[in-house]
N, C-alpha and C positions, 0 to 999 in steps of 0.2 A: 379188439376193434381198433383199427388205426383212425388216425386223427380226420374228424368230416372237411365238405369243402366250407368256407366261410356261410355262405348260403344255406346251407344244411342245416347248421347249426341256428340260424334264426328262427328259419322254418321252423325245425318241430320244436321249438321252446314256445311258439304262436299257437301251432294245429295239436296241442297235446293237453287242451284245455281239459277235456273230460275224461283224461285217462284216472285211472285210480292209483291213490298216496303211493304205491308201490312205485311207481313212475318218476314220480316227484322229485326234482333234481334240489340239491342242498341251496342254490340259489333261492330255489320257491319260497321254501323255508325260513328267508331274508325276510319277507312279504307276511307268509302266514303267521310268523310266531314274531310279532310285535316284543319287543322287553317288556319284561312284567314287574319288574323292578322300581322305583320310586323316583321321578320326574322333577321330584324337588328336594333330592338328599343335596350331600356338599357336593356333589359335583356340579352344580350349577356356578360355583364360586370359579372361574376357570384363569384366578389372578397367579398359580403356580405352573400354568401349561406353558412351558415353552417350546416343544420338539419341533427348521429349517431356516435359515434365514432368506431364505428363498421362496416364496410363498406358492402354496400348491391349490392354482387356479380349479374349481368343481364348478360347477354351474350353483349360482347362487340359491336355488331353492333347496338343496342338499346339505345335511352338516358336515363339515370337515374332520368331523372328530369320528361319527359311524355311518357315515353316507348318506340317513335317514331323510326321508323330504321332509321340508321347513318350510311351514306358513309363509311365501315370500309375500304376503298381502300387509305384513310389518316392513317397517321399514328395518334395511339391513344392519344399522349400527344398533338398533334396541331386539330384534327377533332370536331367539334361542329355539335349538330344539327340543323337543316335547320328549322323545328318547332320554336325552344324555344330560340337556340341558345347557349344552356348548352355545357359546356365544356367534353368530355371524360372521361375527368381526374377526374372531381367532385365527389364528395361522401359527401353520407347524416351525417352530424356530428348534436351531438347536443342535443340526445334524453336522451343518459346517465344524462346531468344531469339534464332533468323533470324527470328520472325514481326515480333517489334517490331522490329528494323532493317531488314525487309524493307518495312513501312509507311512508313517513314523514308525510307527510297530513292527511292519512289514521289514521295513528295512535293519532293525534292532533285532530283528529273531533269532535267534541261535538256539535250536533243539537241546544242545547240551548243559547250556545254562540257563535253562528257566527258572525266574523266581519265584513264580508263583506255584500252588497248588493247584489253581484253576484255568484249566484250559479254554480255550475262548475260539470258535471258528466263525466269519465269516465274509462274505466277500462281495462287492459292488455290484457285481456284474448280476449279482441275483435278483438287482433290482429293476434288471430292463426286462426281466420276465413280468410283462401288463396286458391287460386284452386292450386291443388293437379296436375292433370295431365298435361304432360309435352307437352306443346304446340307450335307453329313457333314465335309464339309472346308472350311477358308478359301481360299479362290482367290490364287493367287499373284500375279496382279497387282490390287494393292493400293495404298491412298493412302502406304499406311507409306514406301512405297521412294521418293516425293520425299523425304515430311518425314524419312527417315535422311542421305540427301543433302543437303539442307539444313541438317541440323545439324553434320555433318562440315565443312561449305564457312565454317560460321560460326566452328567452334571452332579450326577453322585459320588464322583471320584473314584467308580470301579474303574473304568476301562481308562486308560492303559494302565494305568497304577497298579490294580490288584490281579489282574489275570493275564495270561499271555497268549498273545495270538499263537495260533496254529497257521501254516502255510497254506492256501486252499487248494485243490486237485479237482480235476475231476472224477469222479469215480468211473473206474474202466467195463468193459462192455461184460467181461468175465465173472465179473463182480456182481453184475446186476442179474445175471442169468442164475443166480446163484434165489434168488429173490422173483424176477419177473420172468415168463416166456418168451421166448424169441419174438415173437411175434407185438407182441408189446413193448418190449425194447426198443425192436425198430420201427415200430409208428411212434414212440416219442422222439424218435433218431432222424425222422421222416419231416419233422416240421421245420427243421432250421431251415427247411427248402420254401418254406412256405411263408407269407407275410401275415395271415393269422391262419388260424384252425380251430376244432374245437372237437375233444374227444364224446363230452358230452353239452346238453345246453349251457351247464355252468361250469365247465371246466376248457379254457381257453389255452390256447398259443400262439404265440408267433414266431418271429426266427431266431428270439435271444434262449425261448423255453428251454429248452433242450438242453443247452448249455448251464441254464440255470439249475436245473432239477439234477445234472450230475454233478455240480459242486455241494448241491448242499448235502447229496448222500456222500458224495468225499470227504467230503467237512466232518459226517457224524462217523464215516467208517473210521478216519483217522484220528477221532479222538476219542473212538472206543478202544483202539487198536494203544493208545498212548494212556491211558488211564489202564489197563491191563499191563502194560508194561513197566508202570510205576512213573513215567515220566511226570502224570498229573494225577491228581489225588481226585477229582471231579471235572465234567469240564459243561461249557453251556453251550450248544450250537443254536446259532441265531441265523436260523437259515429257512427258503423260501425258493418255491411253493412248498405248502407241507404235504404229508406222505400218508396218514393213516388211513386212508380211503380207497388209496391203491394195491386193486389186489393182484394176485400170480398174471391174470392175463389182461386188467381195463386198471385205463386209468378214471377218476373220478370224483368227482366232489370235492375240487382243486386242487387235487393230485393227481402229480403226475410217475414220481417213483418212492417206495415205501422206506423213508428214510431212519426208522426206528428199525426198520424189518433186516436194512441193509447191518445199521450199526450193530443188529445181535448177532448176524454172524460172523463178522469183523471179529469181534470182541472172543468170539469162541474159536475162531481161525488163530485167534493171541493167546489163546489158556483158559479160557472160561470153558466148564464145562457147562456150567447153567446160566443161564440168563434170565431176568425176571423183567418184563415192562407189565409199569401201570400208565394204563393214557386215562387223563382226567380230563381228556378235552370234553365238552357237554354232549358232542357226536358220537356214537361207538366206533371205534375202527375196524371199520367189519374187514379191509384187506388184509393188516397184519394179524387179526383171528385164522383168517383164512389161509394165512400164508403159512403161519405156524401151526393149523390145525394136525393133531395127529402127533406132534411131538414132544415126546417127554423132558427135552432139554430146554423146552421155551414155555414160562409159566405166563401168562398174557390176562392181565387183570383190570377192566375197565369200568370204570364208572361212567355214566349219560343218562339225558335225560333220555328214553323210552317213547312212555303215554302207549304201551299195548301194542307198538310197533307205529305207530302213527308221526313219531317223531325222524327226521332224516336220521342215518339211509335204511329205517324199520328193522333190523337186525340188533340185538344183543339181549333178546331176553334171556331171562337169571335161565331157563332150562336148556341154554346153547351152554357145554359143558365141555365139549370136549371129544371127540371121533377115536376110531383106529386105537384103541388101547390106552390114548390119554384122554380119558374121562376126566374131567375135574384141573383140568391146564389149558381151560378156557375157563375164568370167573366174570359173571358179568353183572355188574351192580347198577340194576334198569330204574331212575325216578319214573314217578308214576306222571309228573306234573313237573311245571314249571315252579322258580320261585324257593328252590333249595338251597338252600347256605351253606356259611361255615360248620354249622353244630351237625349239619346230613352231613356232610362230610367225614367231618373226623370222626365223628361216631363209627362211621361207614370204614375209615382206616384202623381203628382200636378193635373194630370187632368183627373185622372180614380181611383187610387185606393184609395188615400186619402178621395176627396169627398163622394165615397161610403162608405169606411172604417167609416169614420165620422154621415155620415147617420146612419148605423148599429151599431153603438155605443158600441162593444165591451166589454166585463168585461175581455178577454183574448185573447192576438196577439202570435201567434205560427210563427217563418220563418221556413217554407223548406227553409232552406239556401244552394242550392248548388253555389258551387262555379265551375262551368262551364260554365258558358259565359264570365268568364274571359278572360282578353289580354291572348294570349299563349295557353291557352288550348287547347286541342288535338283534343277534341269531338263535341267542342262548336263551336269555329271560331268567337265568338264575342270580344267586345273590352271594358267591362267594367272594371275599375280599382279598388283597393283599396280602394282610397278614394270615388266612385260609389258606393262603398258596403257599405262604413261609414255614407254618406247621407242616403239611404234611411233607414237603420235602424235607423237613427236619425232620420228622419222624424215621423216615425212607433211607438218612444218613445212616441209622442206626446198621443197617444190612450189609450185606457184601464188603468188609470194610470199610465201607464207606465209599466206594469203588460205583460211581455215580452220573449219570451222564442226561443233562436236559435236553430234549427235543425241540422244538419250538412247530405245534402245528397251528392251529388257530385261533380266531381270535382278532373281534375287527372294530373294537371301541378302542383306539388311540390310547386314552389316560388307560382304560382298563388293562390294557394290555401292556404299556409302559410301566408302571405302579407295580404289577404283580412278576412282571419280570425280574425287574430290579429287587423284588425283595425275596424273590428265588435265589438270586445271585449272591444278594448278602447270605444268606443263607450259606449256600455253596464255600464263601468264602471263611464262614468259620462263626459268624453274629448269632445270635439267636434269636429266633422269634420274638416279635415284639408284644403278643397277647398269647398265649398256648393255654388252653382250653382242655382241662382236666377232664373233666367229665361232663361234657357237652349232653345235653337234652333234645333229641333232634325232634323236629317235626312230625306230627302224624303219620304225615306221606311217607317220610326219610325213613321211620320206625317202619312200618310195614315194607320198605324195599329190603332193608338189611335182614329183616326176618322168611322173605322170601327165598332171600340167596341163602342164608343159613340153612335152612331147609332143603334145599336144592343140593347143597355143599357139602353137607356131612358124611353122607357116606362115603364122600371121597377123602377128606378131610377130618378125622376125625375127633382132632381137636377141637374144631366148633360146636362140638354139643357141649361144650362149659359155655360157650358163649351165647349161645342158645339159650342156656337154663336162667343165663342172668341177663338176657333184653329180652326176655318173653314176659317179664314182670312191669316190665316197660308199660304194657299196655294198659293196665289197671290207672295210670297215672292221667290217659286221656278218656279215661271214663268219669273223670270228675270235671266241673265246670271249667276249670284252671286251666286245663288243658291249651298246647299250644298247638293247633296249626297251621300249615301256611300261609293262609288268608288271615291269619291274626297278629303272625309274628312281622310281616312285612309290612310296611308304609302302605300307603292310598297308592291303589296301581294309576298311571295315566289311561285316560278313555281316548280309544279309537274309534274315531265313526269307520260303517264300513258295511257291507253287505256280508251277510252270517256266512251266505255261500262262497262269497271270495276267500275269508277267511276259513276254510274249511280245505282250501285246496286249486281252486280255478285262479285263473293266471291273470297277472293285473291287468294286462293289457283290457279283459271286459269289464274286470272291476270300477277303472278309469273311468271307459266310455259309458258305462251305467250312469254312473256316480256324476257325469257331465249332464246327461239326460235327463237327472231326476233334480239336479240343483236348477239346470233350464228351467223345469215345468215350477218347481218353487219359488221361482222368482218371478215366472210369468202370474203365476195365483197373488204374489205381494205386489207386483202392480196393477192389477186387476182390481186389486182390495185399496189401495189407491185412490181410482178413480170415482 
């Protein structure tokens, strides 16, 4: 489907109030699935944030750090948000100076002499890819969520120091057909003509898109193409919009080209005969399932949160396995719920993807690394940390010798997304985890997902029934009071008012107008009571 007219695109994100979840564009999703996460952890302390020194103007009822509306009936210097807990007053500092050392780099590159192991891609210009039309809300993905990464990466002393840039390109037209259909290609080819557009409600462009979306699949094809050839040992692309949601023919749900999908055959066009990605982002990437469906050289292993299909974009339950002769090279690890951690996780890597991964034996590990089922995140509502994100890619190092390459898809809490980058990177660059978690105890929830996929997986995988025989005992453990699930191991959630039916699906715009209606008539009954 080529990219609507600007009009188009308002319209039916308005007249599509009672279509059904299936519908639901990943924007909705902003709205329906509030964080579930706890409102008064340390993030409220926000005396370490500093990522522009250029301050990035939101309409002040919004927080800077994940969009979310903010009580503006406080005054703006004491108001925080209820989300993340960011102060009002915050502003993103910090970018200026990776921008000046990031010039620097450019000009210091020499392919032949790199120092580092870790290669590093990315490039300015991906940051004039913004929606254009002026809307009730800020759109969650935004140019902010490089430049906070970026200033994390500098104030840490990775960048320039430990990793070196790569050159950026675009990725050529050849390349992507290799991945997308023609006709997809050139409706995202189609919009640099255009001052905005919109492929679907929430997935925008205007006339930088275009150009943006093929650098950052040049960025990840060339540095899987360079970590295959030995040049780098691992490398991290920090690039934008992200890709797992674009499939063979639509783009969607912020993506516009599939830049995991591009980098795995990059990487096998260089010598890899197999390619392994896991995307950990909290969304399934139902395009590179799709893209890679059917093939035995691409093992595609995803964890997200689910809820029965009700979660964006309803695609990856544990029994989508696999078409066409490759049964079981598609794994899909579906939470039931929001509100999963570190311990669902690794669990979830120790006894579902490592064993497979291991099996499959790799010559090249790609992450869709979103960073959305982070603590705080907006979209997500899960609870994994920094140091979560540092294990399991140290785990993942163990693979393909180490032959390694980060994605970056989404992911739209500021600190969250900053925090867990960076400590991907240390990672990458040879540190080790600062907490690694032995034998993690997951969650109720977490326990029955892993055990559904196990079930599901074995008869492809045969190795899983040892794994199987030892988290089936698992279960005995929350049959006694002790027991830990979600709702016990996580903080006090923050309460949202709100109408049950909005949150179930219907689009704020009547949420709003309700909720204005029904505060009117409440105020008329307290002055009434008044008089």
């Amino acid at each position: 489907m080529g990219a609507q007219s600007n009009h188009n695109g308002s319209l039916n994100e308005e007249e599509e109030g009672e279509e059904h979840h299936k519908d639901t564009t990943l924007q909705d999703f902003y709205f329906q699935h509030p964080n579930d996460t706890d409102s008064d952890s340390d993030t409220d302390d926000d005396h370490d944030w500093q990522p522009s020194n250029i301050p990035f103007h939101l309409d002040d009822s919004f927080c800077i750090n994940c969009t979310m509306r903010v009580d503006a009936t406080h005054s703006h210097s004491h108001s925080s948000c209820k989300n993340c807990g960011e102060a009002m007053a915050s502003q993103l500092n910090g970018y200026e100076a990776f921008q000046s050392q990031f010039l620097d780099a450019i000009t210091r590159y020499n392919a032949s002499s790199s120092s580092s192991s870790t290669g590093f891609g990315f490039d300015e210009r991906m940051l004039l890819h913004k929606e254009i039309e002026m809307k009730n809300h800020p759109h969650p993905e935004r140019p902010d969520r490089l430049q906070a990464i970026a200033a994390s990466l500098t104030e840490a002393g990775i960048f320039p120091e430990k990793c070196t840039l790569i050159p950026a390109r675009e990725i050529t037209r050849e390349e992507l057909l290799n991945v997308h259909s023609l006709d997809n290609v050139d409706s995202v080819e189609q919009t640099k003509n255009m001052f905005y557009s919109y492929f679907t409600p929430d997935t925008y462009a205007n006339a930088f898109s275009a150009c943006a979306a093929k650098l950052a699949a040049g960025i990840c094809a060339d540095l899987a193409t360079s970590i295959m050839s030995g040049q780098f040992k691992n490398g991290f692309a920090l690039v934008r919009p992200p890709g797992h949601h674009a499939t063979i023919t639509q783009a969607m749900g912020f993506c516009l080209h599939n830049n995991a999908a591009v980098a795995a055959i990059a990487a096998q066009k260089a010598g890899a005969r197999k390619v392994l990605i896991v995307d950990w982002d909290v969304h399934h990437g139902n395009g590179t399932q799709e893209i890679f469906d059917g093939n035995k050289s691409v093992l595609y292993i995803s964890l997200h949160r689910h809820e029965g299909g009700n979660f964006y974009p309803g695609t990856g339950a544990a029994v989508e396995v696999g078409t066409n002769g490759a049964e079981g090279f598609s794994v899909n690890i579906p939470w039931s719920c929001g509100g999963v951690g570190d311990r669902d996780y690794i669990f979830a890597f120790k006894n579902v993807v490592l064993p497979i991964a291991k099996e499959f034996a790799p010559d090249m590990t790609i992450i869709s690394a979103g960073f959305d089922a982070a603590r705080g995140d907006p979209l997500g509502g899960c609870d994994v940390t920094p140091a979560g994100y540092a294990q399991m890619v140290h785990m993942l190092t163990s693979l393909s010798d180490g032959k390694l390459l980060v994605v970056l898809e989404g992911g739209y809490n500021l600190r969250s997304i900053s925090f867990s980058a960076t400590a991907v990177v240390k990672v990458l660059l040879g540190e080790k985890p600062e907490i690694e978690l032995e034998d993690p105890m997951p969650s109720k929830e977490g326990l029955d997902s892993v055990l559904q996929v196990l079930q599901v997986q074995v008869p492809y995988w045969p190795v899983l029934s040892h794994h199987y025989a030892i988290v089936k005992p698992f279960l005995d453990h929350f049959s006694s009071s002790s027991a830990i699930s979600i709702g016990k191991q996580t903080k006090k959630r923050p309460h949202y008012t709100g109408l049950f039916w909005w949150k179930c699906g219907s689009k704020r715009i009547f949420f709003e107008l309700i909720s204005r209606r029904l505060q009117k008539k409440r105020m008329m009954k307290h002055v009434k009571g008044m008089r």
